[in-house]
C-alpha positions in Angstrom: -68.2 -2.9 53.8 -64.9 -4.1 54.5 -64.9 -6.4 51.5 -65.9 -3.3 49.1 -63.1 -1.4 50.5 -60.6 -3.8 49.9 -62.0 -4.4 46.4 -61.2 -1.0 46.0 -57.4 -1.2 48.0 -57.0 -4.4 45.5 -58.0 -1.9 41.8 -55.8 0.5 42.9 -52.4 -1.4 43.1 -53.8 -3.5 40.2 -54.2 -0.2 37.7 -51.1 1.1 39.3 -48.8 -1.7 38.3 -50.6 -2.3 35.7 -49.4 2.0 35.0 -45.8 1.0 36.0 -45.4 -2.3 34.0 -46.6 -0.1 31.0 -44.5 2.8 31.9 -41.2 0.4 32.2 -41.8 -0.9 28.9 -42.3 2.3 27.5 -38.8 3.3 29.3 -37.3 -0.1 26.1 -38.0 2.9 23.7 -36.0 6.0 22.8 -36.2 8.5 24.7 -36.5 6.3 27.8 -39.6 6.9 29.8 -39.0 7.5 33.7 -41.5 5.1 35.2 -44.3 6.6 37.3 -46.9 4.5 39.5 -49.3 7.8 39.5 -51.4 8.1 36.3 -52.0 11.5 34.9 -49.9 13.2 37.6 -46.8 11.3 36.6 -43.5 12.7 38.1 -45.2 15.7 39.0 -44.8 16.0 42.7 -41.3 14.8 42.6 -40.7 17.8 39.9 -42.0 20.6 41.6 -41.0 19.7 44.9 -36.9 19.7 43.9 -36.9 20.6 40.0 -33.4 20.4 39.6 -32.4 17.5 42.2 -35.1 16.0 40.4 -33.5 16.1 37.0 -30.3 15.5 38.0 -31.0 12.1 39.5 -32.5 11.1 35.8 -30.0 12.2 34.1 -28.0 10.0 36.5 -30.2 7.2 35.6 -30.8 7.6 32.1 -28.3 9.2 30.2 -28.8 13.1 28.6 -32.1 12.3 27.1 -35.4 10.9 28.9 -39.1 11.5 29.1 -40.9 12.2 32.0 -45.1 12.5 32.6 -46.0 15.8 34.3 -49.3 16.7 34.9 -50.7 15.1 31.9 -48.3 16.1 29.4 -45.3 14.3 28.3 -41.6 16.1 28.5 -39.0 14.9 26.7 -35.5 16.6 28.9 -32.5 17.1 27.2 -29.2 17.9 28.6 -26.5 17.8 25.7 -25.5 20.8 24.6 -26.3 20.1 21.2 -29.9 19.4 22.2 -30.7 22.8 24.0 -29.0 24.4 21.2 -31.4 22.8 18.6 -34.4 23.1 21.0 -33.6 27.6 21.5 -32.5 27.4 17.5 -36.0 25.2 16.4 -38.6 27.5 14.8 -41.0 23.9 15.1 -40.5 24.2 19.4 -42.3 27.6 20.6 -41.6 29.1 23.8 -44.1 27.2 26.3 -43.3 30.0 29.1 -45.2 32.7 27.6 -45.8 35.9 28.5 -49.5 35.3 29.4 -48.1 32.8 31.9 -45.5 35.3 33.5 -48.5 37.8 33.3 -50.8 35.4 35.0 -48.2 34.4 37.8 -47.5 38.6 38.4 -51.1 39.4 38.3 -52.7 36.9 39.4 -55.1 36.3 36.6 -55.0 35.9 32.6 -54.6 39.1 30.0 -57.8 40.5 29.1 -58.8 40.0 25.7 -57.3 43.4 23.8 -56.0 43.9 20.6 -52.5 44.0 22.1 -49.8 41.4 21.7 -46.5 41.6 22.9 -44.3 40.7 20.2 -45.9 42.5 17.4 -46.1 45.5 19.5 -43.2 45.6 21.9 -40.9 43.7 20.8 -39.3 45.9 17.6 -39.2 48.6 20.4 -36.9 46.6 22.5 -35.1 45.2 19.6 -34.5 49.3 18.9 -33.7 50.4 22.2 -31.9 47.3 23.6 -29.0 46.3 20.9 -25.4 47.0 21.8 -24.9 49.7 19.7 -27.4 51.5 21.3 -26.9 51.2 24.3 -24.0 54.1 25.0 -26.2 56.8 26.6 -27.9 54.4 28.6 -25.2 52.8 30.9 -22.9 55.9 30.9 -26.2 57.2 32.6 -27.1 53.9 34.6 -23.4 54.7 36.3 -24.0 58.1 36.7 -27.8 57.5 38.6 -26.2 54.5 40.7 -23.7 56.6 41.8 -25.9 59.3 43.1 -27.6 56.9 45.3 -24.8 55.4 47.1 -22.8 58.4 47.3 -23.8 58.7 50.8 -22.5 55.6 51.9 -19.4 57.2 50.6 -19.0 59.8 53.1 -19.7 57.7 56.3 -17.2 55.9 57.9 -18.5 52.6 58.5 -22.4 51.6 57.5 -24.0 48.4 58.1 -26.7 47.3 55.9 -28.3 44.3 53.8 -26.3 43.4 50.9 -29.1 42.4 48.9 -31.5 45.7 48.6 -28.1 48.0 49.2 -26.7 46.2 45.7 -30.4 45.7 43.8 -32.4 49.3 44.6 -29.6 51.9 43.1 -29.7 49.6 40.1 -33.9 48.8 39.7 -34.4 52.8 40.3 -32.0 53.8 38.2 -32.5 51.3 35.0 -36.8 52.2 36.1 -36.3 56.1 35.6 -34.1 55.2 31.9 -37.2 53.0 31.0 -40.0 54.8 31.9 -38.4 58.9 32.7 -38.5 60.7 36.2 -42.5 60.3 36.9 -41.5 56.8 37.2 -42.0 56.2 41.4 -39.5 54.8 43.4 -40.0 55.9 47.1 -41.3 52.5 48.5 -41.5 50.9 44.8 -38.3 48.4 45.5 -39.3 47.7 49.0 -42.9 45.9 47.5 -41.3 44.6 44.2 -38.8 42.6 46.6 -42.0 41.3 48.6 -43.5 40.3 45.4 -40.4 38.5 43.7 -40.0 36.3 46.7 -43.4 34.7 45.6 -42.6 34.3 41.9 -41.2 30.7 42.3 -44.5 29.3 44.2 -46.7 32.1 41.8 -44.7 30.1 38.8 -45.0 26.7 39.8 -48.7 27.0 40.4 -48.5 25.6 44.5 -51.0 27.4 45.8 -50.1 28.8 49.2 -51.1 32.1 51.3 -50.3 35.1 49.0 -51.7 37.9 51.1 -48.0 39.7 52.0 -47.5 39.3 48.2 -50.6 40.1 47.0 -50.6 43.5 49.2 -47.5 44.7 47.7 -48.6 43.8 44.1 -51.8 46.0 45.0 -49.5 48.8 46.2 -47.3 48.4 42.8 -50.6 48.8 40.6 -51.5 51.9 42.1 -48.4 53.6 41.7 -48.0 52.0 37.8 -51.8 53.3 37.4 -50.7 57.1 38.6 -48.0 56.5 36.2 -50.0 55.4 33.2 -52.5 58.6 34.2 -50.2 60.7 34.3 -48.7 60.3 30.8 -48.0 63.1 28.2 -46.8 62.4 24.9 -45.4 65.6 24.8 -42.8 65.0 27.8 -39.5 62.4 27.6 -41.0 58.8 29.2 -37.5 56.8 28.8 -36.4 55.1 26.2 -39.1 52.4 26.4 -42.6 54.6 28.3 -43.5 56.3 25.1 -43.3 53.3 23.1 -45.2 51.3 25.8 -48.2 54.3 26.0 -48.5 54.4 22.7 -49.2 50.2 21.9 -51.6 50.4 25.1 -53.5 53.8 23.3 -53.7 52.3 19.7 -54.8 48.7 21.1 -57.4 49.5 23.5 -55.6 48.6 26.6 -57.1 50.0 29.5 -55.4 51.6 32.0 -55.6 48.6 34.6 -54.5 46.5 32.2 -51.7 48.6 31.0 -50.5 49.1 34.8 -50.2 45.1 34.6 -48.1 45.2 31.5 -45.9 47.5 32.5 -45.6 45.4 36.6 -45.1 42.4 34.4 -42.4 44.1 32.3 -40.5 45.2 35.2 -40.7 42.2 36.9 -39.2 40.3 33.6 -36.8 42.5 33.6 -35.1 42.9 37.0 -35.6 39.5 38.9 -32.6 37.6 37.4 -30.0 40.3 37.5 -30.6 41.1 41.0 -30.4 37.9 42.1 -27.1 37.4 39.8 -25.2 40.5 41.2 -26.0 39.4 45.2 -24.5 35.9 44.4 -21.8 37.6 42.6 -20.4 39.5 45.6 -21.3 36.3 47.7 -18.9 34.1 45.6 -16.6 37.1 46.1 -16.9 37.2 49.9 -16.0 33.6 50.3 -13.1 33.5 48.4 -10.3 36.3 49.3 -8.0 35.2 46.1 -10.8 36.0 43.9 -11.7 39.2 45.3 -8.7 40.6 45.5 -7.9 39.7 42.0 -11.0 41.3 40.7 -10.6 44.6 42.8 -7.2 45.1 41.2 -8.1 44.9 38.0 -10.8 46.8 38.6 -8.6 49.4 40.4 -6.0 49.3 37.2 -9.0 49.8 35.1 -10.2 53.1 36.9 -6.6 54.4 37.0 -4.9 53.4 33.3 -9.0 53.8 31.4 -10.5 56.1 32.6 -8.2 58.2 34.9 -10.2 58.7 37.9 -13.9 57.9 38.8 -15.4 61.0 37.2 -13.9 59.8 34.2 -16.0 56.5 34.6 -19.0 58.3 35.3 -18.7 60.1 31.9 -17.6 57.1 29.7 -18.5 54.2 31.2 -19.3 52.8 27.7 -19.9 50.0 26.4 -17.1 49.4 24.5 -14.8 50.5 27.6 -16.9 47.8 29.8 -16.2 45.0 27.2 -12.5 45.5 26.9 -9.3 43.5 28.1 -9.1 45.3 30.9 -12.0 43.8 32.7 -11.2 40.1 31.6 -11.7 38.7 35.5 -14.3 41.0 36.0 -16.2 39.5 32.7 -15.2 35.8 33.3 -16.6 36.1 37.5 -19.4 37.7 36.3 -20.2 34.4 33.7 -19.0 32.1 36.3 -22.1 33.4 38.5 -24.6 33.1 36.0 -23.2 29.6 35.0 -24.1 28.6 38.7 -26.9 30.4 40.1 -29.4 31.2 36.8 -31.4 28.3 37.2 -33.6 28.6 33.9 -35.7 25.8 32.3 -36.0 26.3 28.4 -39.2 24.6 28.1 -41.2 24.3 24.2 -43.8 22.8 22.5 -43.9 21.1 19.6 -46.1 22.5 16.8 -45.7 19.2 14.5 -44.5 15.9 14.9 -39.9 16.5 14.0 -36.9 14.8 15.1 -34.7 17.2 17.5 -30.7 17.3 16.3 -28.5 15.9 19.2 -25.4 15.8 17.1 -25.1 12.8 15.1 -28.5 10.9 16.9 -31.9 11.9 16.4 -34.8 12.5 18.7 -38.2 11.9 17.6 -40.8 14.3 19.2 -44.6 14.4 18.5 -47.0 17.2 18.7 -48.3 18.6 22.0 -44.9 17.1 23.4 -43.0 19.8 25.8 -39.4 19.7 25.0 -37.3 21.0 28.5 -33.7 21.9 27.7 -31.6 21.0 31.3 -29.9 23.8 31.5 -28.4 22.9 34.8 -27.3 19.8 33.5 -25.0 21.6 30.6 -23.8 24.2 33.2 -22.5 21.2 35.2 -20.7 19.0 32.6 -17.5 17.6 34.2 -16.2 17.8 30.9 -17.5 21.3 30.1 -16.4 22.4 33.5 -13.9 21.0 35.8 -15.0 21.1 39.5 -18.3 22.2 38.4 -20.0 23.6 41.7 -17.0 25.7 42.7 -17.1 29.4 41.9 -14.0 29.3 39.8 -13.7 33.2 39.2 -11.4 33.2 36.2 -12.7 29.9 34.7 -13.9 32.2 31.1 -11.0 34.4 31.6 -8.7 32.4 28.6 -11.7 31.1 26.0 -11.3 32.7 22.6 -14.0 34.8 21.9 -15.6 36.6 18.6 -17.9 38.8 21.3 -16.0 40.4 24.0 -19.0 40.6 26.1 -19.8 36.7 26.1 -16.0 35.0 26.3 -18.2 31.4 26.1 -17.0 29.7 22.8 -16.5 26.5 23.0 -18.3 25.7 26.4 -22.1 25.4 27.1 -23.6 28.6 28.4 -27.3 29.1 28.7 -27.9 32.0 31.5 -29.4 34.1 29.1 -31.0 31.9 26.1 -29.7 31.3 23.0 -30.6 31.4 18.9 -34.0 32.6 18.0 -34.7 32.4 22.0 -31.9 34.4 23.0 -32.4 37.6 25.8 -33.8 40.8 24.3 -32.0 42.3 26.8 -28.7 40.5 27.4 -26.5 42.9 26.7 -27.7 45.5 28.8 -28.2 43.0 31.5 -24.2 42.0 31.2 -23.5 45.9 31.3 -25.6 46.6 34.2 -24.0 43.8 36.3 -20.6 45.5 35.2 -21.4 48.7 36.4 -23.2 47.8 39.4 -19.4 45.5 40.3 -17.4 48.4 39.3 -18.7 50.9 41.4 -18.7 48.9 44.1 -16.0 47.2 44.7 -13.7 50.4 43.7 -15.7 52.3 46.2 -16.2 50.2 49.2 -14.4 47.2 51.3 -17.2 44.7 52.1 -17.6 42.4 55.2 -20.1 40.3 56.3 -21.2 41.6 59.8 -19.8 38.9 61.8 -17.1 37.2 59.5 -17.7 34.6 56.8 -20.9 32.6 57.6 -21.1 28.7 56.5 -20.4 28.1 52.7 -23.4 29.8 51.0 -22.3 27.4 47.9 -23.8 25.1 46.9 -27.0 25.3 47.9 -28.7 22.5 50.1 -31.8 20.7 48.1 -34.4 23.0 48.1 -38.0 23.6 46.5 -38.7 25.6 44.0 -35.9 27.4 42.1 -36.9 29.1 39.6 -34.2 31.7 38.2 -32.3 32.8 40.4 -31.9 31.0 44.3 -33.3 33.1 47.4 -30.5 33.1 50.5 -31.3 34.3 54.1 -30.8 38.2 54.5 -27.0 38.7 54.5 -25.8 41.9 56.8 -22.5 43.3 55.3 -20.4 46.2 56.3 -19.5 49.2 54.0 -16.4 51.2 54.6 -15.2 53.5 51.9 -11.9 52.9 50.2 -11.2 56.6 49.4 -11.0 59.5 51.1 -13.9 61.7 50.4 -13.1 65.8 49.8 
């Protein structure tokens, strides 16, 4: 027995080294291939247990461009610039992260087989509702609805509360009842979504783990998205997107479960980032008094020399007034956030054997391969960016610029795609931000309860991160600025 099992001990570390000896000399070749002693699973445990620290230490080791086995499948990670714009600009590279995957992580299952299909029959109504100049109405009434809500907090004299839900549920209602119109729930809807979006980066990465909180909440989000699909009537206003919505799920046979999921898939797409963006934003903010006060008076000079007062904001807070000179720092802290916290993966497969552009070189890539942009890798170029993991709040405030909203030319900037790959919604997601910032920090003083804690920046190593990094519950203090009448 003893000599069977060490037979056994003995095959193992044989085809293992045999693995790694193949695996270095593969690593001769270009792209060079990060050695692995696990067949099949490759670097995969090392991936999902630190993604980005993962990466980082390759590209340490082997330049900008390297291959790495996960699960099976080859990856070929790129971090140049020039790489990740050829990989979002490639029409040969499609979008591995699809929207039956996002469906499958919210759900909890795959589509059901319909007629329906997202970018034949959703996307021309985004590409309608969502472009800049259309979007006027939308956050002149985004300000006006956010308002509303925090008004209260207005007329007390001191309120203590959680930054993160006090900053994110004005802004999900409000942007909820614009997409969908006033049947659209919002009593305890925030309050489960938040449950839910805690799980998404263990729900993404496929780790299994115990969903039941999670899973409660999405049960509790279904039934209110099924009285909402019930309860539709044509003949009533459903948002600028519900109508449009209803009517793709009635012409392709969607059920109402299965619309309910679309629509909780949807939501989720569309309010997990910028949540997450606009906490770390006042975070950064809170740690750094220079900044802060910088941003606050030009936000202050703004409300005073633009608008007049804040009534006048509430009626034109436009988007051509959000984008102008006059909120330069505001812009450039706002970019500076993204740059650091969105931690996206751009990850595509090739259709057909190509070679990827990465300036004057060449990268071959085969079919089946998954091409992985490193977006954090490009976000923290020295040469890009000086002093790369400090929140430098008016690090965009002096590029030149052809779009007001996206002062980025000439430096790599990811947070929100790019070519044929780029955000369907990234300008309202910009504006949003803005109006969420402005309101706030022209309205309120904010302290953490209990002064500054430890540098939230940068983050220790951690699992998992996937869009936007999860902090401990943060307890700050409001206290109005103005004097209410």
């Amino acid at each position: 027995m003893l000599a069977i099992l060490l037979s056994v001990a003995l095959a193992v570390v044989l085809y293992a080294t045999s693995s790694w000896v193949s695996s270095s000399k593969r690593s001769m070749s270009y792209p060079p291939t990060v050695p692995t002693l696990l067949p099949w699973i490759g670097a995969a445990i090392s991936y999902l247990s630190d993604p980005n620290g993962f990466l980082a230490g390759c590209h340490k080791r082997y330049g900008s461009v390297f291959k790495i086995l996960l699960g099976g499948r080859d990856v070929v990670v790129v971090s140049s610039p020039a790489a990740i714009f050829s990989i979002y600009a490639s029409d040969i590279a499609v979008p591995h992260f699809t929207h039956n995957q996002v469906f499958r992580a919210v759900i909890g299952r795959n589509e059901r087989r319909t007629k329906f299909n997202l970018e034949r029959d959703l996307f021309p109504h985004l590409d309608q509702a969502l472009p800049k100049r259309a979007l006027g109405d939308v956050t002149r009434l985004l300000a006006q609805m956010i308002y509303a809500r925090i008004e209260p907090y207005t007329r007390a004299k001191e309120t203590n509360v959680s930054l993160m839900p006090v900053l994110a549920q004005p802004l999900f209602d409000s942007l909820n009842i614009i997409f969908f119109g006033n049947r659209w729930p919002t009593d305890t809807y925030y309050d489960d979504f938040h449950i839910l979006d805690l799980s998404m980066p263990k729900r993404l990465s496929g780790e299994p783990f115990w969903f039941f909180p999670s899973m409660q909440a999405r049960k509790r989000l279904l039934a209110q998205n099924l009285k909402f699909v019930d309860g539709f009537d044509a003949s009533e206003h459903n948002g600028i997107l519900g109508g449009n919505f209803m009517k793709a799920f009635l012409e392709n046979d969607v059920c109402r479960n299965e619309a309910a999921c679309h629509i909780l898939t949807f939501v989720w797409g569309s309010h997990a980032n910028t949540h997450g963006v606009v906490f770390w934003f006042f975070l950064f903010l809170l740690s750094d008094s220079v900044a802060l006060t910088a941003v606050r008076e030009e936000v202050d000079k703004a409300m005073k020399d633009i608008f007049g007062d804040l009534q006048g904001f509430l009626a034109d807070a436009s988007p051509d007034n959000l984008d102008g000179p006059h909120f330069t720092l505001l812009t450039s802290a706002l970019l500076e956030a993204m740059r650091l916290v969105v931690k996206v993966m751009g990850l595509r497969v090739a259709t057909r054997d190509f070679d990827l552009k990465d300036g004057d070189k060449a990268i071959p890539v085969r079919k089946g391969e998954f091409l992985l942009g490193n977006i954090d890798a490009a976000h923290s170029a020295e040469e890009s960016y000086p002093d790369n993991m400090k929140f430098i709040y008016d690090r965009f405030a002096h590029s030149n610029q052809r779009d007001a909203t996206f002062p980025t030319e000439g430096k790599p900037w990811f947070a929100l795609g790019s070519g044929r790959h780029v955000c369907k919604g990234k300008y309202l997601a910009i504006y949003e931000l803005k109006v969420v910032a402005i309101l706030y920090l022209y309205l309120f003083n904010i302290t953490p309860v209990g002064g500054i804690p430890g540098p939230w920046w940068p983050l220790p190593p951690q699992r998992r991160v996937i869009g936007v990094p999860h902090v401990e519950k943060v307890i700050v203090q409001l206290r109005p600025r103005h004097a209410t009448t």
